[in-house]
C-alpha positions as CSV (number, residue, x, y, z in Angstrom):
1,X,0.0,0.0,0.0
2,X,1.3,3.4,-0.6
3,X,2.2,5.8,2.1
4,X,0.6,8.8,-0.6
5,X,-3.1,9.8,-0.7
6,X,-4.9,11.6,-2.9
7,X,-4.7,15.0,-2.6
8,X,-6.0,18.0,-4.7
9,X,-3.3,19.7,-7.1
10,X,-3.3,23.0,-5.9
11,X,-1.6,21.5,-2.5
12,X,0.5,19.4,-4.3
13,X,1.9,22.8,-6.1
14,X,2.0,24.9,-2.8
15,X,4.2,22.0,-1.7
16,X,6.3,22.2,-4.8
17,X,6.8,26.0,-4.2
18,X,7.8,25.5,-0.2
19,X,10.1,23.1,-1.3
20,X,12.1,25.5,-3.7
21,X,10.8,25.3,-7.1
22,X,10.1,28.2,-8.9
23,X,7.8,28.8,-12.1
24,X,9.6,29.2,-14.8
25,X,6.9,29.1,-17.7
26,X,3.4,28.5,-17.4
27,X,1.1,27.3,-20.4
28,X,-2.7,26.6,-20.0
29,X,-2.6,24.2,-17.1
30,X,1.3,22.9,-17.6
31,X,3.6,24.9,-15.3
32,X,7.6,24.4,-15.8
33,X,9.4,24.3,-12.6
34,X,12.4,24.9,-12.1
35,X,14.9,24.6,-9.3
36,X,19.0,24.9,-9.0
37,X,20.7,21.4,-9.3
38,X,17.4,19.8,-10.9
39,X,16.2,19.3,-14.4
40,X,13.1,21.4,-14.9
41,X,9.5,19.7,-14.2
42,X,6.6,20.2,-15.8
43,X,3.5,19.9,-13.5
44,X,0.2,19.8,-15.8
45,X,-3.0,19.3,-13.3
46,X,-5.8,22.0,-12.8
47,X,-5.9,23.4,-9.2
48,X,-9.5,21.9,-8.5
49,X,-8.2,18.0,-9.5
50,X,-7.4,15.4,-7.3
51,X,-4.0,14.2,-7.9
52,X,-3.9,10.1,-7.1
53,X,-1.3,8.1,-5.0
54,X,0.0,6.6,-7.8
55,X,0.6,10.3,-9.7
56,X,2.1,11.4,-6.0
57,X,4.8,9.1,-6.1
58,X,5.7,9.6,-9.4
59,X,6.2,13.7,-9.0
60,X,7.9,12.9,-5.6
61,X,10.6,10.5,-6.9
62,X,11.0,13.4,-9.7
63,X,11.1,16.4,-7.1
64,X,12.4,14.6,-3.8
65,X,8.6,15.9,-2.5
66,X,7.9,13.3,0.6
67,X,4.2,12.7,1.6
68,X,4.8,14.9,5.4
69,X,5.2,17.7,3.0
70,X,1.6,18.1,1.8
């Protein structure tokens, strides 16, 4: 079983941001991040949609984002 649960975008992105990544370009719903000594990441979910455990642990094994951070 996996130690993420779904949670909704927007607090997956506020995470990114307190975690040091920066936008770098936004386009519709994909927003480049960006941050020093990582490749850039593109994060591509609406605010208002729930973002699944499975999705979670992808973007954290990308970002180093760890489930206490949400």
């Amino acid at each position: 079983m996996s130690v993420w649960s779904a949670t909704k975008a927007k607090r997956v992105y506020a995470a990114l941001l307190r975690a040091g990544w920066t936008l770098k370009k936004q386009v519709g719903s994909h927003r480049k991040l960006q941050r020093n000594g990582s490749p850039n990441f593109t994060f591509c979910f609406h605010d208002s949609e729930e973002v699944g455990p499975a999705a979670l642990a992808k973007i954290g094994k990308e970002t180093g984002l760890r489930p206490e951070d949400l």
